[in-house]
C-alpha positions as CSV (number, residue, x, y, z in Angstrom):
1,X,111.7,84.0,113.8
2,X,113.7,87.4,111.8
3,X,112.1,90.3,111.7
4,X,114.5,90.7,108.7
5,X,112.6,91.7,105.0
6,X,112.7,88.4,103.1
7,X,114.5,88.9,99.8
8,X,114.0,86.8,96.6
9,X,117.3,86.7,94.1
10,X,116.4,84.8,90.6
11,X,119.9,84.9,88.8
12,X,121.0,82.4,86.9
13,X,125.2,83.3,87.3
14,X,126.3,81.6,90.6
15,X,128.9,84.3,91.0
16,X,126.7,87.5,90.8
17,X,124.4,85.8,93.2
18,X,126.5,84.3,95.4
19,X,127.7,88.3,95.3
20,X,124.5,90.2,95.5
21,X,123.2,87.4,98.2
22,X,126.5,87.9,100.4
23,X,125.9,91.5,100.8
24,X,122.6,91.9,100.9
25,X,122.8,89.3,104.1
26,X,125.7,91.1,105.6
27,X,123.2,94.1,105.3
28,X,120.5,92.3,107.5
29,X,118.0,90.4,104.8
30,X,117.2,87.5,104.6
31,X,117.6,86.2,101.3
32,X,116.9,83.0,98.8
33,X,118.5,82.6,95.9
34,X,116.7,80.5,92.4
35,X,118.9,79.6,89.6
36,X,116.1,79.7,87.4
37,X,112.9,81.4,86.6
38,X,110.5,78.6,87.0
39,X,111.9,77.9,90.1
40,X,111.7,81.7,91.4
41,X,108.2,81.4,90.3
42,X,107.1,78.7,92.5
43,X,109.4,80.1,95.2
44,X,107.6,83.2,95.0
45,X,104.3,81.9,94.8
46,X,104.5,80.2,98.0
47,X,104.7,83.6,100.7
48,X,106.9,85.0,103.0
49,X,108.4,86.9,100.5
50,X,108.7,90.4,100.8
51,X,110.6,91.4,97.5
52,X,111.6,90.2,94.4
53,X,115.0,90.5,92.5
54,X,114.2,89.7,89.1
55,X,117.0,88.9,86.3
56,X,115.8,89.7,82.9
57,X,117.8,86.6,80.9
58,X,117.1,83.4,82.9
59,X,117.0,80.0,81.7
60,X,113.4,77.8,81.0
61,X,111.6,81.0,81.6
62,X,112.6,84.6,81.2
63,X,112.1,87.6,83.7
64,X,109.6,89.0,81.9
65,X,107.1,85.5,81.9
66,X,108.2,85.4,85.8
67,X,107.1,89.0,86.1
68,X,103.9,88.5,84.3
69,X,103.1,85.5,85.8
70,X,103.9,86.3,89.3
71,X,101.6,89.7,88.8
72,X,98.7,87.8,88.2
73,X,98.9,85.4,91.7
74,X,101.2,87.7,93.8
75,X,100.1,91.6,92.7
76,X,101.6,93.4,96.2
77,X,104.9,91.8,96.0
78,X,107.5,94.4,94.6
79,X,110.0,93.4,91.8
80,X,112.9,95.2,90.6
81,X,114.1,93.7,87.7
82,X,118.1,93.5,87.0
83,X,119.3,93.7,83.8
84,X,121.9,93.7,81.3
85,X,120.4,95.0,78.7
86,X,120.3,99.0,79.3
87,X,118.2,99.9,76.1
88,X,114.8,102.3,76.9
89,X,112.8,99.2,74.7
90,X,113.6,96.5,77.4
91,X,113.3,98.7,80.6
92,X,109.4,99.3,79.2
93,X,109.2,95.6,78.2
94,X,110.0,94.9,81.8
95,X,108.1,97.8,83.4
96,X,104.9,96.3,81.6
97,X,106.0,93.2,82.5
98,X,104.7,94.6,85.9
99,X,108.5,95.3,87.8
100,X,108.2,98.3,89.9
101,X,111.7,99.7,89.3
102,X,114.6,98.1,87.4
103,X,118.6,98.4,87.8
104,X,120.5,98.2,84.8
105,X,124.0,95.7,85.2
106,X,126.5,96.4,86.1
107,X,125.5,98.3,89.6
108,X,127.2,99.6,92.5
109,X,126.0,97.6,95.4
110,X,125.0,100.5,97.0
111,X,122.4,102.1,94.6
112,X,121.1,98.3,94.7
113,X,121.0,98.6,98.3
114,X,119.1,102.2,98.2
115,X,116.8,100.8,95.5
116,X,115.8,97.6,97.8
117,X,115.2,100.4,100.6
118,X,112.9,102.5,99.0
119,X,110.3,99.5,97.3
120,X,110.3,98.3,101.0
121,X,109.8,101.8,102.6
122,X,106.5,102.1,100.3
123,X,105.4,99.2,101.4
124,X,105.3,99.9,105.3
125,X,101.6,102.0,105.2
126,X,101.4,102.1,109.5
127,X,101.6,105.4,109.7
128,X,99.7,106.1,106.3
129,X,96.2,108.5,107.1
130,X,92.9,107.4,106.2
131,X,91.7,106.5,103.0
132,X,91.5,109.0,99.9
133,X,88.4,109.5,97.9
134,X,87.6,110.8,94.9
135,X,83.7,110.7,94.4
136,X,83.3,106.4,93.4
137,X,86.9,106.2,93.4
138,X,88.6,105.4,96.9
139,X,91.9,104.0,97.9
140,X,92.8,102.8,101.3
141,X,96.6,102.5,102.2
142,X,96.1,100.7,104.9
143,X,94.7,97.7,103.0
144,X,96.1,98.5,100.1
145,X,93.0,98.4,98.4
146,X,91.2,100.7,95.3
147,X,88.0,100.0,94.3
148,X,85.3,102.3,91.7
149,X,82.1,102.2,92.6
150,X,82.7,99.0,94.0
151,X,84.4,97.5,91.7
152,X,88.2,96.2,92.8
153,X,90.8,98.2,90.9
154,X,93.7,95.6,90.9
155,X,96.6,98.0,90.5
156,X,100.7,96.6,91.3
157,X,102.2,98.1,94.1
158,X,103.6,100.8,92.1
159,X,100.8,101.6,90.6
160,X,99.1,102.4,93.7
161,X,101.8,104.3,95.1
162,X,101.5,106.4,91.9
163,X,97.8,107.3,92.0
164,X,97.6,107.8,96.2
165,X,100.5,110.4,95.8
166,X,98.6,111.7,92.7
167,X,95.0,112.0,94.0
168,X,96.6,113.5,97.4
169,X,97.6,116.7,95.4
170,X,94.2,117.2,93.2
171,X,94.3,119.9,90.9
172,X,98.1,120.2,91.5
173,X,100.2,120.4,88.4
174,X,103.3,118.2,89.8
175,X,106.8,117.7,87.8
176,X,108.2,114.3,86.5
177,X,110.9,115.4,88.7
178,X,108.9,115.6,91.7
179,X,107.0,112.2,91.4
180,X,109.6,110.2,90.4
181,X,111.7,111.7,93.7
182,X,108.1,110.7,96.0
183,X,106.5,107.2,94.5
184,X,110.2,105.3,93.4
185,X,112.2,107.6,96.1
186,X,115.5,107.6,94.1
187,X,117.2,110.4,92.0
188,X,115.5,111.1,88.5
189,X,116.6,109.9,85.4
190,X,115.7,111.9,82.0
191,X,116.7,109.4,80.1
192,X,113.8,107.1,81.0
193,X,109.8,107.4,80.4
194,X,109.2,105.0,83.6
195,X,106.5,107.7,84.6
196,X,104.6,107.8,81.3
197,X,104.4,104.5,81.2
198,X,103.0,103.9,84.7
199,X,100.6,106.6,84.2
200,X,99.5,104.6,80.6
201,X,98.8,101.7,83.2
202,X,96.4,103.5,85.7
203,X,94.9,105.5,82.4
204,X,94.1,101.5,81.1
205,X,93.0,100.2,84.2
206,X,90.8,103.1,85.4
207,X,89.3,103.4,81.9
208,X,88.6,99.7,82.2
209,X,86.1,99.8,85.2
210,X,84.4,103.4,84.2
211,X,86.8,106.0,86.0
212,X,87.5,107.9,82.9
213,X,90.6,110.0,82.4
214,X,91.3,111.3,85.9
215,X,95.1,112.2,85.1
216,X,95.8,115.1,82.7
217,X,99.0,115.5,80.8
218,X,100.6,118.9,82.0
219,X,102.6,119.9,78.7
220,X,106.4,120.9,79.4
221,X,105.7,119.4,83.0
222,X,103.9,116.4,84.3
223,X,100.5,115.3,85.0
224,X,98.0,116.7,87.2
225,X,94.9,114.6,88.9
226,X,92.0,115.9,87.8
227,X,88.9,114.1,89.0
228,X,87.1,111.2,88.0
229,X,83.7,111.8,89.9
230,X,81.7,112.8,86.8
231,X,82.3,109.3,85.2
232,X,80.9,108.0,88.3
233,X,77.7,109.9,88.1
234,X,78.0,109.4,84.6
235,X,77.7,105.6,85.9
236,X,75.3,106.2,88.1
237,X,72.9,108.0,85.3
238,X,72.8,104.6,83.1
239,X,72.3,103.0,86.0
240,X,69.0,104.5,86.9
241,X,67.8,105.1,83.6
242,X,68.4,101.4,82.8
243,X,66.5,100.4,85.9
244,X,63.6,103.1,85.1
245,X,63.2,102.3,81.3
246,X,60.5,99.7,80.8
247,X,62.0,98.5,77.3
248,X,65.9,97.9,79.0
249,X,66.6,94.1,79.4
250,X,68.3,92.5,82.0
């Protein structure tokens, strides 16, 4: 059986694909190809698939429904969506669609190539250290878990990429520059709030299970991680006094 990184193209033009599949093969992937989105879905769905090249416009069901849906059964696969439409209001509809990078059409085959590479790169944790904690909050790369005072944290791949690179410089006041280079391993692009919006993401999902604004906006900068280990005791106070107070319900 290949070693090779098992690709996933959903493109609904035979000659882009037929393209992108050539080279990407000729590169050493292995790689399927689905004409369609519901299709790619199932495809998908199934395993053995360690990325997922995601067209935006595809017949019966769009990228973005794939993206969404695939999220929800398939969180660690990575996606980069490919796209047509180069406007900053449909990269964000596909970044909280849940893609973990996007390439805007036309590309040169090479920055496709070095985008592939990186995704994949971030998802090889053997060499990662130990887990990282954070008071309730701890993430361990080598499962690829995060949990709040044991509660599961279910963050995308690039998600969890951006808070393990965060939480490993606490207190550090880190450029957009300088995250973007570390967590999607490509060049910067000003023109594009990717980083805001992925930061909005782990600012919802943290809030949702307790951990209560751990990442601070650094004006004229970044963000810095902070720490989240008062909301935890903070959880841990209403639990006892719940358990203490004769007149709380259960």
């Amino acid at each position: 059986m290949s070693d090779a990184p098992h690709l996933l193209l959903v493109e609904d033009e035979p000659d882009v694909a037929s393209f992108v599949r050539q080279g990407l093969e000729e590169e050493g992937y292995e790689v399927s190809w689905a004409e369609a989105g519901r299709r790619g879905l199932e495809y998908a769905q199934q395993g053995g698939i360690d990325l997922v090249l995601l067209d935006l416009r595809l017949p019966d069901l769009s990228g973005l429904e794939v993206c969404e849906r695939l999220r929800l059964h398939r969180p660690e696969v990575p996606i980069l969506m490919l796209t047509a439409l180069d406007a900053v209001e449909d990269r964000v509809r596909g970044l909280r669609a849940g893609a973990d990078d996007y390439l805007p059409k036309p590309f040169a085959f090479d920055e496709l190539v070095a985008r592939i590479e990186a995704l994949l790169r971030r998802m090889d944790r053997s060499s990662e250290p130990g887990r990282v904690e954070d008071g309730p909050l701890v993430l361990d790369p080598a499962a690829r878990t995060c949990t709040f005072d044991g509660t599961q944290v279910d963050l995308t791949p690039t998600e969890f990429d951006l808070l393990a690179f965060l939480m490993a410089r606490k207190g550090q006041a880190l450029s957009r520059e300088t995250i973007h280079q570390d967590v999607w391993g490509h060049d910067f692009d000003r023109g594009t709030n990717l980083i805001d919006v992925y930061v909005n993401y782990l600012r919802r999902k943290l809030d949702e299970v307790g951990c209560e604004a751990p990442i601070e906006t650094v004006r004229g900068i970044g963000y810095r991680y902070a720490s989240c280990s008062a909301a935890g005791d903070a959880a841990e106070d209403r639990r006892s006094s719940s358990s203490t107070d004769p007149t709380s319900t259960r």
